[in-house]
C-alpha positions in Angstrom: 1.3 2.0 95.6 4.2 0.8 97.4 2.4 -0.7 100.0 0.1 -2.6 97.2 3.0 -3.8 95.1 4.2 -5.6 98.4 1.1 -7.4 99.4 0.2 -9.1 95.8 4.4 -10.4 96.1 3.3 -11.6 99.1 -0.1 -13.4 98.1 1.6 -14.8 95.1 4.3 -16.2 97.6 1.5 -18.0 99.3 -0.1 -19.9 96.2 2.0 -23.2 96.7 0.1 -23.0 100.6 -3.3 -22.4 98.6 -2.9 -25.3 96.9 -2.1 -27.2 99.7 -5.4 -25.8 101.6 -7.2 -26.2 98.7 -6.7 -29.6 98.0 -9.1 -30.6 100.8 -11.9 -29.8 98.6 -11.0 -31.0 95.3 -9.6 -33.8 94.4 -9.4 -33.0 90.7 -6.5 -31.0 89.8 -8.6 -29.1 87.0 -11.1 -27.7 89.6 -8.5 -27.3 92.2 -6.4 -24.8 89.5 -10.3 -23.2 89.2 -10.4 -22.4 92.8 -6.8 -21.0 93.2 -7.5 -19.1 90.6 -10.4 -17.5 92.2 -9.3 -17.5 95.2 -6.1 -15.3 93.9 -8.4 -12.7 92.2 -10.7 -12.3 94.5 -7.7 -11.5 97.0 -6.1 -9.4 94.5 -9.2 -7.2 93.7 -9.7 -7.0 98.1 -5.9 -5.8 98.6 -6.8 -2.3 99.4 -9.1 -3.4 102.0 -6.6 -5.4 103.7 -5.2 -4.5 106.7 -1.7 -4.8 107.5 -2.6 -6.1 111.6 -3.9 -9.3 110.2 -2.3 -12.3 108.9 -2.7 -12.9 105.6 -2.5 -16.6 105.0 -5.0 -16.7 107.0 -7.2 -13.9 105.3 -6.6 -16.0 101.6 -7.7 -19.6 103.6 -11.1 -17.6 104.4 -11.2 -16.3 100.9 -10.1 -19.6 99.4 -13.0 -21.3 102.2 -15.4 -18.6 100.9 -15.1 -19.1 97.0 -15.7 -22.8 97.4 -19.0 -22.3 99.2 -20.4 -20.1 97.1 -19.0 -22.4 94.0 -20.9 -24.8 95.9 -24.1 -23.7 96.4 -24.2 -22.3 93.0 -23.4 -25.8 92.1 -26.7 -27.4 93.8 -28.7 -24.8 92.2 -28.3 -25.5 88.7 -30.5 -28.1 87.5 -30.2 -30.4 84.4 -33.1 -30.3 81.5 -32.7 -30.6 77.9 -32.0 -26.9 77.6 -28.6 -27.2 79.5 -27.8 -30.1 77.6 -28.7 -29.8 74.8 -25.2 -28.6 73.3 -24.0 -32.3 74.1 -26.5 -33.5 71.3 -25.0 -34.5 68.2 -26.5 -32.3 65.8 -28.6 -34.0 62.6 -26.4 -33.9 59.4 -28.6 -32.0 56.5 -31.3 -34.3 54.9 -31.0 -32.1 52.0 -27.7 -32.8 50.9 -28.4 -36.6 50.5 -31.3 -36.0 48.4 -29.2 -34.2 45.8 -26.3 -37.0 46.5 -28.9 -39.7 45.7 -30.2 -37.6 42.0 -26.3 -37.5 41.3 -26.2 -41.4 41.8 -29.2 -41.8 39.8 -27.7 -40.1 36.3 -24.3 -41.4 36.9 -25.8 -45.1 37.3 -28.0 -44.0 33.8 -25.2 -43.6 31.5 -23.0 -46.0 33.3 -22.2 -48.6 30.9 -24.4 -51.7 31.1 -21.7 -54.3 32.4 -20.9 -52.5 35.0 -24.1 -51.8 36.2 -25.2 -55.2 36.2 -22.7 -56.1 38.7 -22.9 -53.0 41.1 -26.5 -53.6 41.3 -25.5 -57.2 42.4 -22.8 -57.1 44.3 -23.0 -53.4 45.9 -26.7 -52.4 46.0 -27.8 -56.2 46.7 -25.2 -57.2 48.6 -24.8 -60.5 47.2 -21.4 -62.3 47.2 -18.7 -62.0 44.3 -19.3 -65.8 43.4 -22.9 -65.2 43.3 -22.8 -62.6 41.5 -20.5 -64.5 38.9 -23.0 -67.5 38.7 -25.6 -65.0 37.8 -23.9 -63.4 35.3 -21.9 -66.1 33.7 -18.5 -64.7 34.4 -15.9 -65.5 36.3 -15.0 -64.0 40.1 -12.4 -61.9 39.2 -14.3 -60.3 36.3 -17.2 -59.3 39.1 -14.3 -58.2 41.6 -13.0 -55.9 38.2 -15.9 -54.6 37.1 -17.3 -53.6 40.4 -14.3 -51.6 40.7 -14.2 -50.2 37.5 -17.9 -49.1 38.3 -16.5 -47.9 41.2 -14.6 -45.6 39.9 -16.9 -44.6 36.6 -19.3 -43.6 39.7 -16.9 -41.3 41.7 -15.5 -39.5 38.1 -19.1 -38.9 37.2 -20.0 -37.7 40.8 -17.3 -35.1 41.0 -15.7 -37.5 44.0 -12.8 -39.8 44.6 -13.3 -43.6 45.3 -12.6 -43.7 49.1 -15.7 -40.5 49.5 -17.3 -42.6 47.0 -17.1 -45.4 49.1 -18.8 -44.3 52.2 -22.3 -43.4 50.6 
C-alpha cells in the first residue's frame, strides 16, 4: 500500500510533463485536458503492474502515446449519417398547439368590439400602413395607432396572455 501511495504522488508530480508531451498532439486545450486525463487513469488503474526498474516518465509518455492512438483510430472509424446527427436537429415545435392558439384568436376577434376589429384586420392582419388604414376608415392616424393597441390588448386579456406573448403570434 505504501509502495502504491508513492507511485500515484509521483505520477501526479509528472502531469505538468504530460501536458507538455501531450501538447504535440492537440492543439485544443479541451482535447488536450481529455487526453491527460486518460492518460492519468489509465496509469493509475496499471500502478500495480509497474515495476520499480523502469522509469516512469517514460512509462506515462508510452501510455499517454498509446491513448491517443487508440483515440485515433476510434476517431476514423466513426462515420457521420443522420442517425449520429440527428440530436443537432432543431426539433419541430407542436403543430397542435397553434391550432388551438388560432380557435382562441378566432372567439376573441368574435366578440371583439367592431372598431377595433376593423383596424386590426387592416393594419395587423393586412399589413397595410397606419395612414392607409386611416384613409379607409375615415379617421385620423393616431386614432388607428390607438385602437390597434387597444385591440391589442382586448386580444391578449381575452387570450389569457400579456401583449409582448401576444405580439409574437
Amino acid at each position: 500500500m505504501r509502495a502504491e501511495l508513492s507511485i500515484h504522488q509521483e505520477i501526479v508530480s509528472f502531469i505538468p510533463a504530460l501536458y507538455r508531451f501531450g501538447s504535440r498532439f492537440h492543439k485544443n486545450k479541451s482535447d488536450l485536458d481529455d487526453l491527460v486525463q486518460d492518460t492519468l487513469l489509465r496509469a493509475l488503474k496499471a500502478s500495480p503492474s509497474f515495476r520499480a526498474d523502469t522509469n516512469l516518465k517514460s512509462w506515462l509518455f508510452t501510455i499517454m502515446r498509446n491513448a491517443h492512438y487508440s483515440n485515433y483510430s476510434k476517431a476514423k472509424r466513426v462515420t457521420v449519417n443522420s442517425e449520429s446527427v440527428e440530436y443537432l436537429m432543431p426539433a419541430t415545435p407542436p403543430e397542435q398547439e397553434w391550432v388551438v392558439r388560432k380557435g382562441e384568436l378566432d372567439r376573441a376577434l368574435a366578440v371583439m368590439p367592431g372598431v377595433y376589429r376593423e383596424v386590426f384586420h387592416f393594419v395587423v392582419e393586412d399589413g397595410d400602413p397606419y395612414d392607409l388604414a386611416a384613409a379607409k376608415c375615415a379617421i385620423s392616424v393616431g386614432t388607428v395607432k390607438s385602437r390597434v393597441n387597444r385591440a391589442k390588448h382586448f386580444l391578449a386579456k381575452h387570450m389569457g396572455d400579456t401583449v409582448s406573448n401576444a405580439a409574437l403570434i
